[in-house]
N, C-alpha and C positions, 0 to 999 in steps of 0.2 A: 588858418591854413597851415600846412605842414613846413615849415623851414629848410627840416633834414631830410633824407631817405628814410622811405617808411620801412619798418621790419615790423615782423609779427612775433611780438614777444611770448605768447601763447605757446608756442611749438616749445620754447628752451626748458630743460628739466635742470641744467646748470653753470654756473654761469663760473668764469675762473680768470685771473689773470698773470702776466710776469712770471712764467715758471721758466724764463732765460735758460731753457735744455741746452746740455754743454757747459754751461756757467760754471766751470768749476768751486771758486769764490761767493758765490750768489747766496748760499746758503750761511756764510760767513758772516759778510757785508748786511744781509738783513737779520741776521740771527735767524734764519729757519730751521728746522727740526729734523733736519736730512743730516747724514754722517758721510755722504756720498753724491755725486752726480747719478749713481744707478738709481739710487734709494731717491732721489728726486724726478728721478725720472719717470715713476713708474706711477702707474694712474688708477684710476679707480669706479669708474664711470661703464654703465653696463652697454650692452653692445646696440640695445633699441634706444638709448637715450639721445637726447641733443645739447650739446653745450655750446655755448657763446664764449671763446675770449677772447679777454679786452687787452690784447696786445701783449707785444713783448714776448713771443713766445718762442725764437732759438738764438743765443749768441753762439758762437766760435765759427769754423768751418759751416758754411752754411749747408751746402751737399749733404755731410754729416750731421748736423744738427737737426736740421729741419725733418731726413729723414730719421731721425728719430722717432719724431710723432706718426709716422705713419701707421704704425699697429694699436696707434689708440683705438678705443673704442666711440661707438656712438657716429653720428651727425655730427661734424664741425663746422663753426660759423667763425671766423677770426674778422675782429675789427684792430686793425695795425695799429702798434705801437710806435714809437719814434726807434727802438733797435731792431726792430722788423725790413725784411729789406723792400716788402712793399709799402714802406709807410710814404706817403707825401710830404709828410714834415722835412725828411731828412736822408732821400731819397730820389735820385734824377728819373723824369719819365723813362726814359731810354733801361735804367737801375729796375724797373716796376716793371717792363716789358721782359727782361733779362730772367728775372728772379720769380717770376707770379704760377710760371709751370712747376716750380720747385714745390710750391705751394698745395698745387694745387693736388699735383700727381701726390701730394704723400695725404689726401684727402680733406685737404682746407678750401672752402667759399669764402672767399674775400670781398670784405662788404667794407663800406664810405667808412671815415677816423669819425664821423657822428652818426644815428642813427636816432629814431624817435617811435615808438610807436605805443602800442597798450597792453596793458596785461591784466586780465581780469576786468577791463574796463579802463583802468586808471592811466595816464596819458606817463611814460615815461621815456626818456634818454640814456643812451650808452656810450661812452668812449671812453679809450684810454687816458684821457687827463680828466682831471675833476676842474670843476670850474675856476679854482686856482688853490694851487700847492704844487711842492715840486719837489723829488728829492735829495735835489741841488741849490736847494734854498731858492733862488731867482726862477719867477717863473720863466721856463721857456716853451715855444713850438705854440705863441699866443694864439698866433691867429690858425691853428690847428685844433683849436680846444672850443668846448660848446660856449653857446651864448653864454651872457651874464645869467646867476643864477636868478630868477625869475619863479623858484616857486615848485618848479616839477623835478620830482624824482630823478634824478639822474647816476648811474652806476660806472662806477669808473678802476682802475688800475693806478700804474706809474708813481705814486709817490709812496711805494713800497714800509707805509704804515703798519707797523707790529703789531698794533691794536687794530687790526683790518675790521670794518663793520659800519653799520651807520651812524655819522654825524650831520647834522642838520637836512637837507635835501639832499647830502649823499650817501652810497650806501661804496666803500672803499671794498672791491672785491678782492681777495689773496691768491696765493698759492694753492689753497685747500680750495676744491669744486664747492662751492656754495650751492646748497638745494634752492631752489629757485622758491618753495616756500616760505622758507625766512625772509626772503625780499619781499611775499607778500605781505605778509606780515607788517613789515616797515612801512612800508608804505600804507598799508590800511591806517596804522597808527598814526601819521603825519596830522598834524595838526589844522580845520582847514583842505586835509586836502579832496577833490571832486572826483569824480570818474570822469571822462572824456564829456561822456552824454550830458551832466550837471553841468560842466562850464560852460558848454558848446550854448544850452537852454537858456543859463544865463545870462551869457552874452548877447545872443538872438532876444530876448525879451528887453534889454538895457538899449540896442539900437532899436527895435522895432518902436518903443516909447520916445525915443527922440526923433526917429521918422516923422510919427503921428502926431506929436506936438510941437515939432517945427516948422517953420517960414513954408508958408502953402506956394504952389508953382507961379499963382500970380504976382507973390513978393521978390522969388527970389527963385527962378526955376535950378540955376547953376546949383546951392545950395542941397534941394530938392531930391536932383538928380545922383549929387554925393551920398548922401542920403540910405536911397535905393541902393546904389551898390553897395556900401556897408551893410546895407541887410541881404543883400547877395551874397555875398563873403559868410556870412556868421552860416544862413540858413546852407550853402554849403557842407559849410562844416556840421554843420547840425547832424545835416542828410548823409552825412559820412560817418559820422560817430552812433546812428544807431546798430549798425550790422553789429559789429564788435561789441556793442552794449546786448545786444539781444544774443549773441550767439555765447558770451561768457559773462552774463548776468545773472 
């Protein structure tokens, strides 16, 4: 079953995060390839694309800032950073009511600080923190950040990594609009890793085998009944992960 909000990774042509518009400093502090706040500001993304970022995307004067981005191009999906002023981390509901038309009016949909869905099949995760690192050494905004790492793709921002790219199950997005093909890419290569539909078959065969060879109803109905629902739960999921297996298989 789904933990997060689902989103349809399908639709994204590229995915980007932390480009702090306004940040004077920012290009400084992480050593980026900008001589300018203009020269960082400016984008590159064609006007039918869709991009996803993972947060973090205006410090200074917010009015100012955030209108910035509003002449980008494309479809945007923003998942909040913790300097985002709709973020949850670090941000009062009253602050999220305040600020979300700033948002939205300069053309951002603002989606949950985790997200989960599939791309090509394959079951992945978005947020702006990776499953732990920080670029303040200590992690913080813990209980803002996705589960423990458990195995699935997960793409992330915030710990402002030079070498931005895939390490282990994650894939650290930067500054630069990542083609959303090189994440597939990654992800094909993971070690071990399933499409939605493989785990889901998996699964569903591993409880269906322990249904079938355990405690019959006249031993142990309680048991029995656990059972059944464990393979209600999988075959759910099952029944859910073939659309998206058949529609980008």
């Amino acid at each position: 079953m789904n933990e997060y909000p689902w989103f349809d990774f399908d639709q994204v042509d590229f995915v980007t995060s932390d480009q702090h518009f306004s940040h004077a400093r920012i290009s400084e502090l992480a050593e980026r390839p900008f001589a300018t706040v203009e020269e960082m500001n400016a984008e590159v993304v064609g006007a039918d694309d869709t991009v996803l970022h993972l947060g973090d995307l205006a410090l200074g004067p917010i009015e100012e800032s955030v209108g910035l981005t509003a002449h980008l191009n494309g479809r945007r999906f923003l998942v909040p950073g913790n300097h985002d002023r709709v973020s949850p981390a670090t941000q009062s509901r009253r602050a999220i009511e305040r600020f979300a038309p700033l948002y939205k009016a300069a053309g951002w949909s603002i989606l949950p600080e985790v997200i989960e869905g599939t791309r090509r099949g394959y079951r992945i995760l978005a947020s702006h923190y990776s499953y732990s690192g920080d670029p303040h050494g200590t992690d913080r905004h813990t209980t803002h950040r996705p589960r423990a790492d458990d195995g699935v793709p997960l793409l992330h921002g915030h710990t402002h990594a030079r070498d931005h790219g895939p390490h282990g199950h994650e894939f650290h997005v930067g500054v630069n609009a990542d083609d959303f093909t090189l994440i597939d890419e990654w992800v094909r290569s993971l070690p071990g890793i399933e499409t939605r539909l493989q785990a889901a078959t998996r699964e569903a065969r591993t409880v269906f085998a322990d249904v079938v060879d355990g405690e019959t109803p006249g031993s142990d109905a309680l048991f029995y009944m656990q059972g059944c629902n464990e393979l209600v739960i999988v075959l759910e999921e099952l029944l859910d992960a073939l659309p998206s297996y058949e529609a980008n298989g």
